[in-house]
N, C-alpha and C positions, 0 to 999 in steps of 0.2 A: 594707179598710185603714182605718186611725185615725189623723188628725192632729190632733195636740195645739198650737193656736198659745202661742207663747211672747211676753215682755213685752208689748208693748200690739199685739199682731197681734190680729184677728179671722178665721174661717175663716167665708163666705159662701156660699149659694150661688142662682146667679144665676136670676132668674124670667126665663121664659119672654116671649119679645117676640110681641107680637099679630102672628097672618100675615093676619087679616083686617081691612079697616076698617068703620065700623057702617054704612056705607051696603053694602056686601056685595063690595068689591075686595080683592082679594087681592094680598097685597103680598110679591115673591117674596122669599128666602131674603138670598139677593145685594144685594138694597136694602134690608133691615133695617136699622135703627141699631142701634148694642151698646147694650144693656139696660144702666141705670145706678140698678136698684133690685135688692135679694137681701132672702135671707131669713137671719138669723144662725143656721147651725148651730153654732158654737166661740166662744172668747174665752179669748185668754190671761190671766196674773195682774195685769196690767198693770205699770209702774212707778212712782217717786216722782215723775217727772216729769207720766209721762200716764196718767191713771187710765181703767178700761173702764167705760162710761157704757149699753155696751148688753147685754141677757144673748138668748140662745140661744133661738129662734121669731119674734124680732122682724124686720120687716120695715126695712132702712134702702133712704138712698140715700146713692149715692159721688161722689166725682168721674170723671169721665167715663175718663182714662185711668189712675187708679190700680189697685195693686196687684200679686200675680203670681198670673198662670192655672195650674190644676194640676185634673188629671183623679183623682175617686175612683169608683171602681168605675163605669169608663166617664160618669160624668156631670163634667160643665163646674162646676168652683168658684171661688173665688178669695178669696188670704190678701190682707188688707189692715189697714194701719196704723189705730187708732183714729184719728189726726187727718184720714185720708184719709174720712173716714165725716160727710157733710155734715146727715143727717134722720133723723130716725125717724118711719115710716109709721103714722099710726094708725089 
């Protein structure tokens, strides 16, 4: 399947949260925090108001409850607003 985000949406998708910490505990599934870093797969055209400031392989971070979750081809993504998009990871 192919999504194409529209005006200033981005289409993300979400890195994987560490199950282990570096001292060697393992941190179950259940007590994970939601991941609040992706990786940009899409970007819409933006608009006159909000322009798109990041392109497609880059790493951002968001705000913690932004966005909407949507499954492609069985993997976890999620469309979000440019102004929802706080960093860019370098």
């Amino acid at each position: 399947m192919k999504i194409k985000p529209l005006a200033d949406r981005v289409l993300v998708k979400n890195d994987k949260a560490e199950t282990k910490t570096t001292s060697g505990i393992i941190i179950p599934e259940a007590a994970q925090e939601k991941t609040q870093t992706a990786t940009v797969i899409a970007v819409g055209p933006g608009t006159d108001k909000e322009k798109i400031t990041v392109k497609p392989g880059e790493r951002i971070m968001y705000d913690k409850y932004a966005g909407t979750q949507i499954k492609i081809d069985g993997e976890d993504h999620l469309i979000l607003k440019m102004s929802d998009i706080i960093a860019v990871i370098e």
